[in-house]
C-alpha positions as CSV (number, residue, x, y, z in Angstrom):
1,X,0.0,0.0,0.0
2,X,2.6,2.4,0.7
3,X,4.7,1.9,-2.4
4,X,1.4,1.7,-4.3
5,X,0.7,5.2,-2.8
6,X,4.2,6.7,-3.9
7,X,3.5,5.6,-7.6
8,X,0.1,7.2,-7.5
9,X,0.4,10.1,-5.6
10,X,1.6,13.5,-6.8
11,X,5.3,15.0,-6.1
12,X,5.4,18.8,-6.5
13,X,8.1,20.2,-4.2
14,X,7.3,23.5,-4.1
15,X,10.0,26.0,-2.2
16,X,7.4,26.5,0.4
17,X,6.5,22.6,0.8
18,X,9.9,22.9,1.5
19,X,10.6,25.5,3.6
20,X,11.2,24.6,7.7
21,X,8.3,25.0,9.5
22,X,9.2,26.8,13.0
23,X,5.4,27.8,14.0
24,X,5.3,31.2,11.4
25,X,8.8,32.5,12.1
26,X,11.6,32.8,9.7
27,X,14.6,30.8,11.1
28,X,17.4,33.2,11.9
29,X,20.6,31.6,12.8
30,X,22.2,28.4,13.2
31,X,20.0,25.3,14.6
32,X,22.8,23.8,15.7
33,X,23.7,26.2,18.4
34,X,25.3,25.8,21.9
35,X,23.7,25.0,25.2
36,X,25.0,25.9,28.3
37,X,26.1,23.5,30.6
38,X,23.4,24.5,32.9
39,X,21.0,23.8,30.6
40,X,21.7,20.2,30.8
41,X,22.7,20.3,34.7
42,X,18.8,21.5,35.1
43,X,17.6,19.3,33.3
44,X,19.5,16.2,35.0
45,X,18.2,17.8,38.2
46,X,14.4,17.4,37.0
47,X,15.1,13.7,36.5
48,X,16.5,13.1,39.7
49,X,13.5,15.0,41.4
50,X,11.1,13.5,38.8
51,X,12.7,9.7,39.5
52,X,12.2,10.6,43.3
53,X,8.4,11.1,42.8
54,X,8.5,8.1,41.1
55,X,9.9,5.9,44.8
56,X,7.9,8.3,46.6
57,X,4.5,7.7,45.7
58,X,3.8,3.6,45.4
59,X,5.5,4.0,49.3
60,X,2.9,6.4,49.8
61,X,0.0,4.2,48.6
62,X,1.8,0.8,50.3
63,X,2.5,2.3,54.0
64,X,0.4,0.8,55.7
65,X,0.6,-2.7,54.6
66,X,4.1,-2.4,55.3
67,X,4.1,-4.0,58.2
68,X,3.0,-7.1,57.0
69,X,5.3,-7.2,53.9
70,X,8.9,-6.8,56.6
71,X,7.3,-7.7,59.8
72,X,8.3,-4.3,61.3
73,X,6.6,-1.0,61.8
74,X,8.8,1.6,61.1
75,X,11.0,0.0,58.7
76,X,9.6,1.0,55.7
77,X,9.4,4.5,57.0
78,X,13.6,4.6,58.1
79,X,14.0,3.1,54.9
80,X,12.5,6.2,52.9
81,X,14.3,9.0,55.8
82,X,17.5,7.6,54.8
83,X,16.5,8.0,50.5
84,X,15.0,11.2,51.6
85,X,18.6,11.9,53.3
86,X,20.6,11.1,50.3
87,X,18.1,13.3,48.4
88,X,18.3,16.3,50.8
89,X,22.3,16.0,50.3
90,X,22.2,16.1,46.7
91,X,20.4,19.3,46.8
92,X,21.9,21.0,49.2
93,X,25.4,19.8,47.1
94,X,23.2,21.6,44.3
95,X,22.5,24.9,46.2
96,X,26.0,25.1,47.6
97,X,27.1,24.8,44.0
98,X,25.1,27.6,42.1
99,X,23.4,25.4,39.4
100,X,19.8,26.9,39.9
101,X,21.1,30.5,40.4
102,X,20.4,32.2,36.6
103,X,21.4,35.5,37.5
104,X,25.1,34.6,37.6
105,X,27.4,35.7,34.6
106,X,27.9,33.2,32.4
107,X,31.7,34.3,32.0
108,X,31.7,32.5,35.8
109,X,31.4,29.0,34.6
């Protein structure tokens, strides 16, 4: 069918069939331009916080029961102090560091 459909169909490349689409606006510049490094810092940050939601909420919705799975009460909840510790560390590491802070001059990298 799709071969079929090459045969059959028409092929007029026009210069504006052709043109890039970029939602109305004429390109300007070079696509291939340069992120900063923060750019990519940020958005390994929103992982890490995104993959923490991810533990977080099935221990949420499981708490209770628990108990029964390890046979002790407060197990499961030392269990997520100490991820939530490891967490706390990494962003305190990236406060102390800058990363979120825009309004620094990029020369300062």
């Amino acid at each position: 069918m799709a071969v079929a459909s090459w045969f059959v169909g028409r092929h007029r490349n026009t210069a504006t069939k052709l043109a890039a689409y970029e939602c109305g606006i004429v390109a300007v510049g070079d696509a291939r331009a340069r992120f900063s490094v923060r750019f990519y810092m940020v958005a390994m940050l929103f992982i890490l916080f995104d993959v923490e939601a991810v533990f977080m909420m099935p221990w949420a919705v499981v708490y209770r029961k628990l108990y029964w799975i390890t046979g002790s009460r407060l197990f499961g909840f030392w269990e997520m102090v100490v991820y939530l510790g490891f967490v706390a560390v990494g962003l305190y590491y990236i406060v102390r560091k800058g990363i979120l802070n825009w309004s620094q001059d990029k020369a300062d990298l």
